[in-house]
C-alpha positions in Angstrom: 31.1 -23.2 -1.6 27.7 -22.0 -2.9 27.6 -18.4 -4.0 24.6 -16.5 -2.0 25.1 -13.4 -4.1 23.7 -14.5 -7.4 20.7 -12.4 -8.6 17.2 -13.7 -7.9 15.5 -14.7 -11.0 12.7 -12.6 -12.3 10.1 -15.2 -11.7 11.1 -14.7 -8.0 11.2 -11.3 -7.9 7.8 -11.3 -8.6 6.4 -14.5 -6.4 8.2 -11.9 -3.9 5.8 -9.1 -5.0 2.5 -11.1 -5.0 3.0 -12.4 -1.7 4.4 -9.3 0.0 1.2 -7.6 -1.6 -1.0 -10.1 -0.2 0.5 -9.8 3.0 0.1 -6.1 3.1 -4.1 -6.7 2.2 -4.8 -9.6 4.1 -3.8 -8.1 6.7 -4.6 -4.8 6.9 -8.4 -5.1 5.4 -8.7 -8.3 8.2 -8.1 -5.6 10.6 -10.2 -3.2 9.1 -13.4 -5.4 8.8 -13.1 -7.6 11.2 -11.3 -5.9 14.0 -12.0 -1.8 13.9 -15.3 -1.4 15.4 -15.9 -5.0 17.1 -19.0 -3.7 19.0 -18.7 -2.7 23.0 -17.9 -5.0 26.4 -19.9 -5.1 29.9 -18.9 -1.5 30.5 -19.3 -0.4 27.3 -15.9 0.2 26.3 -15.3 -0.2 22.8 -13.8 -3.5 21.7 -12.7 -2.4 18.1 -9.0 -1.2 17.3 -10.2 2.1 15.3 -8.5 4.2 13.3 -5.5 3.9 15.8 -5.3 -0.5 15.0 -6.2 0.2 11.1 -3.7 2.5 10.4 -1.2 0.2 12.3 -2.2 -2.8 10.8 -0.9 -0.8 7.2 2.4 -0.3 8.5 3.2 -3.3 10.2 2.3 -5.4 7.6 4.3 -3.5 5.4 7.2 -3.7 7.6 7.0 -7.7 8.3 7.2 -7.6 4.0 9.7 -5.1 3.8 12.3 -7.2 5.9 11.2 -10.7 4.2 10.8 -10.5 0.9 12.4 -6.8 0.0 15.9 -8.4 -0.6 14.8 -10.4 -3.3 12.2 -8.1 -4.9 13.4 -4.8 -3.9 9.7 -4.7 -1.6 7.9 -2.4 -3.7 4.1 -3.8 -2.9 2.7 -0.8 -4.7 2.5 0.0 -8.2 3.2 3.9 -7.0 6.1 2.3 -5.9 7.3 0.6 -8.8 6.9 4.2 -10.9 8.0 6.0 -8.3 11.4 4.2 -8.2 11.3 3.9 -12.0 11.3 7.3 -12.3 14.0 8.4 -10.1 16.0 6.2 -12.0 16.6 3.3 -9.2 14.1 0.4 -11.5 14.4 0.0 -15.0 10.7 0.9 -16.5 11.1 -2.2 -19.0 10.6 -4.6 -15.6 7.6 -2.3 -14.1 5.0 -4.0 -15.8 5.4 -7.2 -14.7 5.8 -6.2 -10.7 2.5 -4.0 -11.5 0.7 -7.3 -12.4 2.2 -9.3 -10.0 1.2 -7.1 -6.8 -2.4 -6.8 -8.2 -2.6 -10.4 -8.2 -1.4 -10.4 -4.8 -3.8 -7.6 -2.9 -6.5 -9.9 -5.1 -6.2 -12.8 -3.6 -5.9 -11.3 -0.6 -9.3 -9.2 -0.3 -10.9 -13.0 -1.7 -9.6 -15.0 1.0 -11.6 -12.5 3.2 -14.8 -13.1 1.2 -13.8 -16.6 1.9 -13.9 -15.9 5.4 -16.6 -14.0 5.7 -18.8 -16.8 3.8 -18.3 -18.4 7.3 -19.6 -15.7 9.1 -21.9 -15.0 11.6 -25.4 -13.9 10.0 -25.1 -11.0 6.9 -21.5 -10.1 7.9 -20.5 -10.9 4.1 -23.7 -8.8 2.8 -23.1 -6.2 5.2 -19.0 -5.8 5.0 -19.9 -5.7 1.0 -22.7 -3.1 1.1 -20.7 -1.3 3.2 -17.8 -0.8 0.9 -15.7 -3.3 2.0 -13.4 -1.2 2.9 -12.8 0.5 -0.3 -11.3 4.0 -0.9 -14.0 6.6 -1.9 -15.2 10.1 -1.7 -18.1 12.6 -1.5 -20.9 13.2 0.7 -22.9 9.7 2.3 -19.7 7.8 0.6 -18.8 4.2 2.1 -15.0 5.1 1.3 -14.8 9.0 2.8 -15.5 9.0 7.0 -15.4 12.6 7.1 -17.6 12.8 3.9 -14.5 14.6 2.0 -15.2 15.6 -1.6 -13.7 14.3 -4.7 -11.3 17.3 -4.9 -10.1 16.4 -1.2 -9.3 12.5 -2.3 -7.6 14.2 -5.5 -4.9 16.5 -3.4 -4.6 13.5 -0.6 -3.6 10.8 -2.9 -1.1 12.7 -4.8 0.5 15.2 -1.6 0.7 11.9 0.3 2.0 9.2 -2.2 4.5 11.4 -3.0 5.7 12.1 0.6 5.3 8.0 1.2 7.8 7.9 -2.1 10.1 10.8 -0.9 10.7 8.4 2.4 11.4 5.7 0.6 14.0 6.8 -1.8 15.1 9.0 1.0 16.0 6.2 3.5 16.8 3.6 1.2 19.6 5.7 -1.1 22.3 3.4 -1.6 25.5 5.9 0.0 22.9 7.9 2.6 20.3 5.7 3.3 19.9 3.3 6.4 19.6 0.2 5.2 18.9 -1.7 8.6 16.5 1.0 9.6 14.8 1.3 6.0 11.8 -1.2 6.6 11.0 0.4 10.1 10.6 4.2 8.7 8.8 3.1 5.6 6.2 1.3 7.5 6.1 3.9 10.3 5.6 6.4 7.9 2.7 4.4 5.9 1.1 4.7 9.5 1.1 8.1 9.9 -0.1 8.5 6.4 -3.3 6.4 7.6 -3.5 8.2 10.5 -4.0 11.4 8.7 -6.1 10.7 5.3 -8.3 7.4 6.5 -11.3 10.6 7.1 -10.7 11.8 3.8 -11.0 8.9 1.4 -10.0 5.6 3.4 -6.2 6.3 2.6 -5.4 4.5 -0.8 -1.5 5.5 -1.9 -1.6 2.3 -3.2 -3.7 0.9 -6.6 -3.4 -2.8 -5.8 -4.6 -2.0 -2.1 -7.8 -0.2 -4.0 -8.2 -2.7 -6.5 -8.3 -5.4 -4.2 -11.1 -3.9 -2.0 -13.1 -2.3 -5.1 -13.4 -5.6 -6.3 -15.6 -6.6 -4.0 -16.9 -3.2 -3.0 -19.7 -3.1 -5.2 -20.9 -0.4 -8.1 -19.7 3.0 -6.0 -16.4 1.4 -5.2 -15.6 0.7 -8.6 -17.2 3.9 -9.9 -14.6 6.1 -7.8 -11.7 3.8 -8.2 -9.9 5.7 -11.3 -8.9 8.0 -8.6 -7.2 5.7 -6.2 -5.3 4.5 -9.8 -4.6 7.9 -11.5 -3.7 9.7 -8.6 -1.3 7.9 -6.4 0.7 7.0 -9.5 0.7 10.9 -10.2 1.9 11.4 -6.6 4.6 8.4 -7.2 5.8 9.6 -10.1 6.6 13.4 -8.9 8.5 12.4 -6.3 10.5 10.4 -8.3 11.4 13.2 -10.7 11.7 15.5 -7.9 14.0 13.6 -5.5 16.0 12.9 -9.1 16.0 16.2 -10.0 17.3 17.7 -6.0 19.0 15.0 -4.5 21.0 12.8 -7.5 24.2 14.3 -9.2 23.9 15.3 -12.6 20.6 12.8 -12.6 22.4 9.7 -12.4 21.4 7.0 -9.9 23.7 4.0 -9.1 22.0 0.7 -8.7 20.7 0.4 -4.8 22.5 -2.8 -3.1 20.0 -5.6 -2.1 20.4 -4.6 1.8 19.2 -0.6 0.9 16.3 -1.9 -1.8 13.8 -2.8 0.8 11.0 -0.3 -0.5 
């Protein structure tokens, strides 16, 4: 009989990465640029998804990832993640490295099959969607990445407050005695939704440096300008609530090893 419990192989750990990453990108910037203000019909109601279909998009691609690839990789998609977990003591910091590279690759080759795409395009689409940010995180007044026009200060608190509430969730609802393991994917990504919901005005919702080094890259001089925050900060954010749910909710601050069915985020 073949055994199905043998450990996946570090090479597919992090094939799992890459491609959950992508997922998360290619989707949820297709939605963004493509699909969140699609101009008006006969009546004039709007056509586009909004803030409403972008902030969905986040947490449904998450969630499809989550539940495919998560029991081989542990679904972390997000370097924030990876330190976040590292530092509550539930991924060992010697292996963090290689998922950090591996879901930057990923959210890459995601944001350039859009440019891909949008070579294809109707008229300046490419042009525009790149002058335009594409869809990067940013801040300050007239900034492509801040809706609201929410200073740098503003982007600072956001990106740390909610990463660490994102990473509170996760090693909440995936703890391997109390956590829900069936459930886990579905309160991760429905909580990566709300976190949209409530920070895409103030800085285009980053909590996530692959997602903002995906978009920067093609984003143009401002985008990459501001991206040290959407790097600094959310790993700040990750890494305080890993310490911090260590430090309140672990006995004596020892972690056992999460099972493959609770290490889905």
């Amino acid at each position: 009989m073949t055994d199905t419990t043998t450990e996946p192989s570090t090479a597919t750990k992090l094939v799992a990465e890459a491609l959950g990453t992508f997922l998360l990108v290619f989707g949820s910037i297709s939605v963004a640029l493509f699909a969140s203000d699609f101009g008006t019909g006969p009546n004039g109601t709007s056509l586009g998804v909004g803030f409403i279909g972008v902030s969905l998009a986040f947490g449904l691609t998450l969630m499809a990832g989550i539940y495919a690839w998560g029991p081989i990789s542990g679904g972390h998609f997000n370097p924030a993640v990876t330190f976040g977990l590292a530092a509550a003591g539930r991924f060992a910091w010697k292996d963090a490295p290689g998922y950090i590279i591996a879901q930057i690759v990923g959210g890459a080759v995601g944001t350039t099959l859009i440019v891909l795409i949008g070579v294809f395009g109707p008229g300046t689409w490419l042009a525009d969607a790149q002058n335009g940010g594409f869809a990067s995180n940013g801040y300050g007044e007239g900034s492509f990445g801040s809706p609201g026009g929410f200073g740098l200060g503003a982007a600072i608190i956001a990106e740390v407050l909610f990463t660490a509430i994102f990473l509170l969730v996760i090693l909440g609802v995936t703890h391997p005695q109390r956590g829900t393991a069936g459930f886990a994917g579905l309160s991760i990504g429905l909580t990566l939704t709300f976190i949209h919901l409530a920070s895409i005005p103030i800085d285009n919702t980053s909590v996530n440096p692959a997602r903002s080094i995906a978009t920067a890259i093609y984003g143009g001089p401002e985008a990459l300008g501001q991206l040290w925050v959407f790097l600094l900060f959310p790993l700040v954010g990750g890494l305080l609530a890993g310490f911090l749910h260590r430090a309140l909710f672990e006995a004596k601050g020892t972690v056992p090893p999460a099972p493959k069915t609770a290490r889905v985020k």
